[in-house]
Structure formats: structure tokens, C-alpha cells
C-alpha positions as CSV (number, residue, x, y, z in Angstrom):
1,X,-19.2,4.7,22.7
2,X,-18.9,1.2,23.1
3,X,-17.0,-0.4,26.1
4,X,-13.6,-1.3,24.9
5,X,-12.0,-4.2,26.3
6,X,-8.3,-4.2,27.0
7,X,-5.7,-4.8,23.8
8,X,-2.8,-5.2,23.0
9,X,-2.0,-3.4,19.0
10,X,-3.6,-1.0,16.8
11,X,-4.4,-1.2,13.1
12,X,-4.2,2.4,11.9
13,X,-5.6,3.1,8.0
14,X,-3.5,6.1,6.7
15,X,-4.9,8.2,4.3
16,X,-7.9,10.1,5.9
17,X,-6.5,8.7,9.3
18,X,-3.0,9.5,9.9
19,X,-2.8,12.1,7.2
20,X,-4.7,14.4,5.1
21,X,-3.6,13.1,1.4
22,X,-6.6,14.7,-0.3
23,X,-4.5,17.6,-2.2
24,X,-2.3,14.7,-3.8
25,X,-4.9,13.1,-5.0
26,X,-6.2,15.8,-6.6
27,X,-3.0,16.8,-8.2
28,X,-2.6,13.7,-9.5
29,X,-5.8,12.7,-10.8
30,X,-6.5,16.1,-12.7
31,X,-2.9,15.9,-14.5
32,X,-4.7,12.4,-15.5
33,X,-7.7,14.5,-16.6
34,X,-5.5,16.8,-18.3
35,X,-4.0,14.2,-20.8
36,X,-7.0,13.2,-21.6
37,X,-8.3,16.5,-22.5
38,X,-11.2,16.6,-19.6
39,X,-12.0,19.4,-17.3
40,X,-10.3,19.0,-13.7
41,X,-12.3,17.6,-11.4
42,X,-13.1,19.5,-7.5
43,X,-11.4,18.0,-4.8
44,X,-14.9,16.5,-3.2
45,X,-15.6,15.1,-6.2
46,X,-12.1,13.4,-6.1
47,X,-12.4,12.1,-2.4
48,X,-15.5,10.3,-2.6
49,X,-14.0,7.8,-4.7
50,X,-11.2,7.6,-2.4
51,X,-10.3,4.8,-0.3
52,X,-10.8,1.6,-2.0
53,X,-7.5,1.7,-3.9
54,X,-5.9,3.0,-6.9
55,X,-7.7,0.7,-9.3
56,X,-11.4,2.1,-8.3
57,X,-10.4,5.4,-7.5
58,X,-9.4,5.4,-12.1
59,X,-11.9,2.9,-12.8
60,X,-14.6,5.5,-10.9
61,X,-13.2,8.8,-12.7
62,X,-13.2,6.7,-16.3
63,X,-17.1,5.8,-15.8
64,X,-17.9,9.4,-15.0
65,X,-16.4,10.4,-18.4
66,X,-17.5,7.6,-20.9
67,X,-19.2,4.5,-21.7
68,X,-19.0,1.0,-19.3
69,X,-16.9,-0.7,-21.8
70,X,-14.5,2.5,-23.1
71,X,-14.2,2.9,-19.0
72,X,-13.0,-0.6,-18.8
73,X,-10.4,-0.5,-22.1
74,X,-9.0,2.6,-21.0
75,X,-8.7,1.7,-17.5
76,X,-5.1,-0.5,-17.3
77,X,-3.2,2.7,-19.6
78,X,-4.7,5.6,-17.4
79,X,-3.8,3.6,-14.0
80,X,-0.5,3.7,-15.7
81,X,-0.2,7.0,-16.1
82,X,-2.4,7.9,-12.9
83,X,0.8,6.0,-10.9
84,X,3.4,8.3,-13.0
85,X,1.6,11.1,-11.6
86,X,1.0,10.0,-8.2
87,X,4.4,9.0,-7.4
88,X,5.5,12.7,-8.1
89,X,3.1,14.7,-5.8
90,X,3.0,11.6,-3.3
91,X,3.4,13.2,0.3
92,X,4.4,16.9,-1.5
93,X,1.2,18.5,0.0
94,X,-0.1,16.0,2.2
95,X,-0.2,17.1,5.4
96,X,-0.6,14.6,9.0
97,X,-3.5,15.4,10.8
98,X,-3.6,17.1,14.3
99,X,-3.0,14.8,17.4
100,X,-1.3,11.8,14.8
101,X,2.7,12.6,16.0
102,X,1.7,13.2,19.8
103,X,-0.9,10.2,19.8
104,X,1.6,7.9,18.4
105,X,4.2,8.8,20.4
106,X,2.0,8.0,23.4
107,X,0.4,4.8,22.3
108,X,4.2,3.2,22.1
109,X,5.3,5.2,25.5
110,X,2.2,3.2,27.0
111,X,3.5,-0.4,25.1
112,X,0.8,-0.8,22.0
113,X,2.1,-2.6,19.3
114,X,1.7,0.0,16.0
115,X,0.8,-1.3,12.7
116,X,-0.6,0.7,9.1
117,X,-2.7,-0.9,6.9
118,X,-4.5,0.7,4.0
119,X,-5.4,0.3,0.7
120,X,-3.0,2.7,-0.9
121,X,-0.1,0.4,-2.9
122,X,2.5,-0.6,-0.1
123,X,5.1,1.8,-1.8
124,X,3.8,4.7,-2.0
125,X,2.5,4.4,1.5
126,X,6.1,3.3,2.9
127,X,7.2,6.7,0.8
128,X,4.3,8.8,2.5
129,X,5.3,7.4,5.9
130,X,8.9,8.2,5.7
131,X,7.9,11.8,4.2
132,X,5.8,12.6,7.2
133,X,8.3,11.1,9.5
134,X,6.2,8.2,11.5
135,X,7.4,5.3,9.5
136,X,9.3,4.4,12.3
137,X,6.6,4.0,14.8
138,X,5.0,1.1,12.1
139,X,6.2,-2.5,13.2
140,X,4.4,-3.4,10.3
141,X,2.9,-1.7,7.2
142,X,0.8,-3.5,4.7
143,X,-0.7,-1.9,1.7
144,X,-3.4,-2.6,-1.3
145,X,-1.0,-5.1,-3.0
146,X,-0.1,-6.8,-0.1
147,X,-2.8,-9.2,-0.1
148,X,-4.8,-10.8,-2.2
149,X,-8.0,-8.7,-1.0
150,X,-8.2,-5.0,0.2
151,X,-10.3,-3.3,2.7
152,X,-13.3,-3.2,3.3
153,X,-13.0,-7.4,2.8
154,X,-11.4,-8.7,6.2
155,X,-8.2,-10.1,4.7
156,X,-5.8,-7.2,5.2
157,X,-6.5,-6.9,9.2
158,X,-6.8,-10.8,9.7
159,X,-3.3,-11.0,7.8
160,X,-2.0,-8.4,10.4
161,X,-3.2,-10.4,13.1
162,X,-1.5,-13.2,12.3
163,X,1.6,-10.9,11.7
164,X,1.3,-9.8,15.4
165,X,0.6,-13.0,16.6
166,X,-2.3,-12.1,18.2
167,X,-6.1,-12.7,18.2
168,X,-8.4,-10.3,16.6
169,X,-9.8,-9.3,19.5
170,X,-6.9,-8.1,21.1
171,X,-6.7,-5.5,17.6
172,X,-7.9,-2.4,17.7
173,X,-8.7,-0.5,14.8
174,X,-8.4,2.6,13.6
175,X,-9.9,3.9,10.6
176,X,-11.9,7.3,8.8
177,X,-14.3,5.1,6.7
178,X,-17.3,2.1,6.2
179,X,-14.2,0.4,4.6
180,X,-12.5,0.2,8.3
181,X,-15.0,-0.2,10.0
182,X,-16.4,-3.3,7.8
183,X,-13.3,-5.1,7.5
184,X,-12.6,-4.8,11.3
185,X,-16.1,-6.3,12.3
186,X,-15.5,-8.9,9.9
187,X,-12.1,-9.6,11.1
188,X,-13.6,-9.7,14.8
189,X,-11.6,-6.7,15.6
190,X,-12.7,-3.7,17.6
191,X,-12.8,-0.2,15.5
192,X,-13.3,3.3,16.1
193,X,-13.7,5.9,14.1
194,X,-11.8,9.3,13.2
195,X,-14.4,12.3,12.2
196,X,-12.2,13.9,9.5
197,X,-11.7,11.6,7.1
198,X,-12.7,10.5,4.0
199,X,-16.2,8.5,4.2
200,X,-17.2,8.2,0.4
201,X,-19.0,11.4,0.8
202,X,-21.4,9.8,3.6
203,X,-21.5,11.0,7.2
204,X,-19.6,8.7,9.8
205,X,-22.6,8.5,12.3
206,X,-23.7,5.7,9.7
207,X,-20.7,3.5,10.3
208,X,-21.3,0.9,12.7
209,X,-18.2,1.2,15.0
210,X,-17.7,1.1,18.8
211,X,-17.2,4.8,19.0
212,X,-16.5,8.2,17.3
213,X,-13.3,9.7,18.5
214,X,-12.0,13.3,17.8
215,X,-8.3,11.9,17.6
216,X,-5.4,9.8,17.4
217,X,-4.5,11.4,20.8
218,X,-7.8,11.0,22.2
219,X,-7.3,7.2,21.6
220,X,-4.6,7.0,23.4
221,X,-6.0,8.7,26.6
222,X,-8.8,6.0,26.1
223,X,-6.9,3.2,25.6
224,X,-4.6,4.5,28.9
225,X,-7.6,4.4,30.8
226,X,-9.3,1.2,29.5
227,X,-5.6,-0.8,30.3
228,X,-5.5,0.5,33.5
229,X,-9.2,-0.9,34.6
């Protein structure tokens, strides 16, 4: 564990993070699969292309199943109906993780500024946010489409920076994946690093991060302690 300097907001990814959204995923995609008369697909299979937006998650699941360019023509009409799909089973058997509603609840009791950003499109993670009743402690929430660039390029957090009015170094992120991790150190914000997540199918002792912790609560004993130095 790195030493953590004091700050002043968190940037909290959401799905592998804040809530385990796995079982939607895989709902959604293998109705996909379905219509296109393929086999359904096991969930680890699913969640290692998870995380780097709708648009690979498709693209990823198309190049499994067929040529390059029949991946790429089919791409836009699947997405399509991938969407249809998802917007159905969105939050229905996602679950939050242990520690998320009693560590948010303490990092705003101790004064951190809250924010979500991930890669999932910005309405279906407002919808998952209300469903699992934390929306509220979000000043902000950004999502895939809310920039020009998603995670892992540093865009989305240095965007939320300047949302915050605050300097990347008073950020701290929060995150289950390289994709975090990367576009916090480009951004110049601090990260750690949840161990339940969804890392491409790689083990999180590779991500380069200023620490491993075991949960949202467990961040916000840290963060008491390093604010109190």
C-alpha cells in the first residue's frame, strides 16, 4: 500500500465496484446469442470482455463467432438489439457488493465529495443507481457516452475533475480493473483497487495502483485516518 496523501473526492467505477452486474450481463448477452441461433455463452466467458463498454463487450462476442469483417457488419444491428435486451434485465439481478451502502454512507458523513464514473452508457447506469438506491449519494455520474473517450483513456476522470473543480491529485479513485487503474495514473489521480471485480479475466496483483483494499468501507476507515494525519 502506497501512502495516500489527503483528498478531497472520490471517483468510484460501478460495475465490478459498487455492484455486482455480472448476472445482467449475462442475461442479456445470451438472449443476443439466442437470436442469433448461437449456444449461450458462461458467465466467465461473458465478464472478461466486460468493462470497456457496450460497443467492445458486442464487438468481442461477434469475433468469437465469425469472421473480422462479418463481426464488424453485424456489429451496429446486434448492439441494437444487445441494448433492447439490456435495458430489460438492467439492475433485475444485479446485486451491490458488501460494504458499498455502509462505505458510502461514511465517506459523505466524513465530507468526501462522491462521484460515478464508468463506462456503462450514462442511462442505464443512472437506472442501475436509482435501482440499488445510492444514486443519491453521486454529485455527479458520467457514463461511456459522456465523453468523447472512455476508460482506460484519462478523459472521463480528468472531465470529472474539472466537474469538481479540483486538481487530480486531490481525486481518489476507485476502481475493480487495469481500465481504472490506467486512466487514474494518466489523469494524475491516486487509485486503489477493489479485489472482486471484474479484471478482464487477469489477477489484480498486476494492476499498478497504490493499494489493494478489501472494501468500499475499508476506504473509508483509510481515508478517515489519512485526513486526520
Amino acid at each position: 500500500m502506497q501512502k495516500l496523501q489527503p483528498v478531497k473526492a472520490l471517483i468510484i467505477d460501478l460495475d465490478g465496484t459498487l455492484a455486482d452486474t455480472a448476472p445482467d450481463f449475462v442475461v442479456a448477452i445470451n438472449q443476443v446469442r439466442a437470436e442469433l441461433d448461437l449456444a449461450p455463452m458462461h458467465s466467465d466467458a461473458v465478464m472478461r470482455m466486460v468493462g470497456k463498454g457496450a460497443e467492445h463487450l458486442i464487438l468481442s462476442m461477434l469475433k468469437l463467432e465469425y469472421p473480422e469483417d462479418q463481426a464488424n457488419s453485424k456489429h451496429a444491428a446486434v448492439l441494437e438489439r444487445y441494448f433492447h435486451h439490456y435495458q430489460l434485465v438492467n439492475g433485475k439481478y444485479a446485486q451491490l457488493f458488501p460494504g458499498v451502502t455502509e462505505g458510502l454512507q461514511a465517506l459523505q458523513q466524513q465530507g468526501f465529495r462522491l462521484t460515478c464514473v464508468t463506462n456503462k452508457s450514462l442511462q442505464f447506469a443512472e437506472d442501475l443507481l436509482q435501482l440499488t438506491d445510492i444514486r443519491h449519494h453521486f454529485e455527479f455520474v458520467f457514463g461511456g457516452d459522456s465523453f468523447a473517450r472512455k476508460k482506460p483513456d484519462p478523459t472521463p476522470m480528468l472531465e470529472t475533475c474539472r466537474a469538481l473543480a479540483l486538481t487530480p491529485e486531490q481525486v481518489l479513485a476507485i476502481g475493480d480493473s487495469e481500465n481504472d487503474a490506467r486512466a487514474a495514473r494518466a489523469a494524475g489521480c491516486p487509485v486503489l483497487i477493489l479485489p472482486y471485480g471484474y479484471n478482464h479475466g487477469e489477477p489484480i496483483q498486476t494492476i499498478e495502483s497504490d493499494g489493494i483494499v478489501d472494501s468500499l468501507m475499508v476506504v473509508a476507515e483509510l481515508l478517515a485516518s489519512v485526513n486526520t494525519q
